[in-house]
C-alpha beads as a LAMMPS data file, in Angstrom:
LAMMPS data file: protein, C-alpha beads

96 atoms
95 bonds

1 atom types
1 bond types

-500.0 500.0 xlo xhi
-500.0 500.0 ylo yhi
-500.0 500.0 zlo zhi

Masses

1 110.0

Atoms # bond

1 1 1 -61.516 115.114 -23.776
2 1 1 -58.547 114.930 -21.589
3 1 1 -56.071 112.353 -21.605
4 1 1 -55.504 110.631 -18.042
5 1 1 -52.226 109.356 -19.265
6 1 1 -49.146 109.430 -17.029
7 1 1 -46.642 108.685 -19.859
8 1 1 -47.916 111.899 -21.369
9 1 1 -47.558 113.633 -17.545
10 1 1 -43.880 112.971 -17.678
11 1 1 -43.247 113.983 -21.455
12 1 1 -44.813 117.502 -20.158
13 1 1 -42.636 117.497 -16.696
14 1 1 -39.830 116.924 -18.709
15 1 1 -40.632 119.679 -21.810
16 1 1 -41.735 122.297 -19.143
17 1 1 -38.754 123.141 -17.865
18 1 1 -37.080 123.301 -21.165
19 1 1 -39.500 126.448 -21.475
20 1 1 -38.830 127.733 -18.344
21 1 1 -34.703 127.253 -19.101
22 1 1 -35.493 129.397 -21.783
23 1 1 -37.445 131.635 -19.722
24 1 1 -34.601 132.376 -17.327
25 1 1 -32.237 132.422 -19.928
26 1 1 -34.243 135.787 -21.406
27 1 1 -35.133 136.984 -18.519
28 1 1 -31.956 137.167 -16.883
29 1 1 -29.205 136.415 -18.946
30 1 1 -29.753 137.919 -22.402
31 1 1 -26.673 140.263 -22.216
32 1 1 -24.628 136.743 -23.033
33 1 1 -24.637 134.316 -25.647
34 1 1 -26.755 130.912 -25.397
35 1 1 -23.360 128.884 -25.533
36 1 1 -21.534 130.557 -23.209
37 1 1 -24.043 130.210 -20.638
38 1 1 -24.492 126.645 -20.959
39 1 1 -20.406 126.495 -20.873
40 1 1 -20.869 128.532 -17.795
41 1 1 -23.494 126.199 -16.559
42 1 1 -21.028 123.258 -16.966
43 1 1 -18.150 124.889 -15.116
44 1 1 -20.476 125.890 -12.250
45 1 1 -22.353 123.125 -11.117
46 1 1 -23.855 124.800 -8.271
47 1 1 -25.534 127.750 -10.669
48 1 1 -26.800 124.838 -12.378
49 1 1 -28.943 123.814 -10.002
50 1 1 -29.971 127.322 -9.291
51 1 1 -31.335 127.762 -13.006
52 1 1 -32.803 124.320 -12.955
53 1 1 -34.428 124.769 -9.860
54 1 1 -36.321 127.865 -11.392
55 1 1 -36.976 125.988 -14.351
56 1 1 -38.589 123.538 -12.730
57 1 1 -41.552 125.967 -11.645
58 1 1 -42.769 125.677 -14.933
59 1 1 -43.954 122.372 -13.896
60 1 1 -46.372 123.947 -11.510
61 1 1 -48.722 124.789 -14.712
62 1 1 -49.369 121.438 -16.418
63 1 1 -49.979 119.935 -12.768
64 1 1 -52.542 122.008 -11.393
65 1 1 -53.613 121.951 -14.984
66 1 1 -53.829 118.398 -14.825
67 1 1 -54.972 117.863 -11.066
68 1 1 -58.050 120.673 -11.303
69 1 1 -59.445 118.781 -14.041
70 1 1 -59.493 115.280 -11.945
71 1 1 -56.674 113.847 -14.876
72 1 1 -55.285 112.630 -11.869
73 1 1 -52.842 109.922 -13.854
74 1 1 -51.148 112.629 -15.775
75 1 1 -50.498 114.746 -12.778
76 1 1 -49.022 112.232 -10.925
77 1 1 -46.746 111.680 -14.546
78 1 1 -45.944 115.452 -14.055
79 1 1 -45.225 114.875 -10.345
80 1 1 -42.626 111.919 -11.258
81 1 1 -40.943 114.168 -13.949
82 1 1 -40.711 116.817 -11.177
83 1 1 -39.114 114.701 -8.556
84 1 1 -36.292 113.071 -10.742
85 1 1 -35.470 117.118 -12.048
86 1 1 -35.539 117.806 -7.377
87 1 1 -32.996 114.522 -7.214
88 1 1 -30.585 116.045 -10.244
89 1 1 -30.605 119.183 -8.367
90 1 1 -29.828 117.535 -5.270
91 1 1 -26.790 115.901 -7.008
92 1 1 -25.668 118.771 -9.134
93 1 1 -25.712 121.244 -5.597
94 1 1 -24.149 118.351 -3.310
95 1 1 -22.119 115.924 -4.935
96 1 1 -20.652 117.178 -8.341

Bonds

1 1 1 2
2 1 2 3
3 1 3 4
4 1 4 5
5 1 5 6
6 1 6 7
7 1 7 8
8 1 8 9
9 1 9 10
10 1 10 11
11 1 11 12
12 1 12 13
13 1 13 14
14 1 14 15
15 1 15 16
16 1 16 17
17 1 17 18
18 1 18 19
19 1 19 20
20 1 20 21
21 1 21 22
22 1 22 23
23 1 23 24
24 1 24 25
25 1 25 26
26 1 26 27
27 1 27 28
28 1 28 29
29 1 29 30
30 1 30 31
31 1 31 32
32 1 32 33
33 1 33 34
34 1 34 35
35 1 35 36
36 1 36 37
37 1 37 38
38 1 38 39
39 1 39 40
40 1 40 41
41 1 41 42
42 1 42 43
43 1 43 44
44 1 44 45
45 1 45 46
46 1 46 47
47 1 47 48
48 1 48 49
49 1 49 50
50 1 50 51
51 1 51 52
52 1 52 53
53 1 53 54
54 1 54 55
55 1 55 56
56 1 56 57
57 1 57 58
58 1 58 59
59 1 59 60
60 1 60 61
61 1 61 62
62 1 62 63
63 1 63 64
64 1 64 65
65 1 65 66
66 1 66 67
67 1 67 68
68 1 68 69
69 1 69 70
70 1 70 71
71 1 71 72
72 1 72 73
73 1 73 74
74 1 74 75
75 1 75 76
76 1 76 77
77 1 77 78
78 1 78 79
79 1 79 80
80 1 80 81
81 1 81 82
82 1 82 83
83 1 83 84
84 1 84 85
85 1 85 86
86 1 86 87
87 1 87 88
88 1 88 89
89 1 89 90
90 1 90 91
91 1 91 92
92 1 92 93
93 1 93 94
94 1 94 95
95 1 95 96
């Protein structure tokens, strides 16, 4: 049985992208150490919010994951998770 649980929505919007960090990290970044990417990350606050902005398309799984399967309550968690990762990126891109 699914859980209809939007606490347990947001703990998944929030680990997703963790994934999909580490996603783009391998994908496109492996010639260069973990640290000195995330050092890189801090200096460049605009390329931040390009990497979280593809990390955050992990989040598409859990929620359509979620929403097919009528566990409406945890998509909507996912959906909340999602939206406060679209207003970081908003600051990171236009105010930092």
């Amino acid at each position: 049985m699914l859980k209809n649980n939007a606490l347990l929505g947001f703990v998944l919007g929030i680990l997703a992208p963790v994934f999909g960090f580490l996603l783009v990290f391998v994908l496109l970044h492996q010639d260069i150490p973990l640290g000195a990417f995330l050092n890189g990350l801090m200096l460049s606050h605009t390329n931040a919010a390009k990497v979280l902005s593809l990390s955050i398309l992990t989040n598409l799984i859990p929620f359509f994951y979620y929403f097919n399967r009528k566990a409406d309550q945890t998509a909507k968690g996912v959906l909340s998770a999602t939206i406060l990762f679209a207003l970081l990126i908003l600051l990171l891109k236009y105010v930092w």
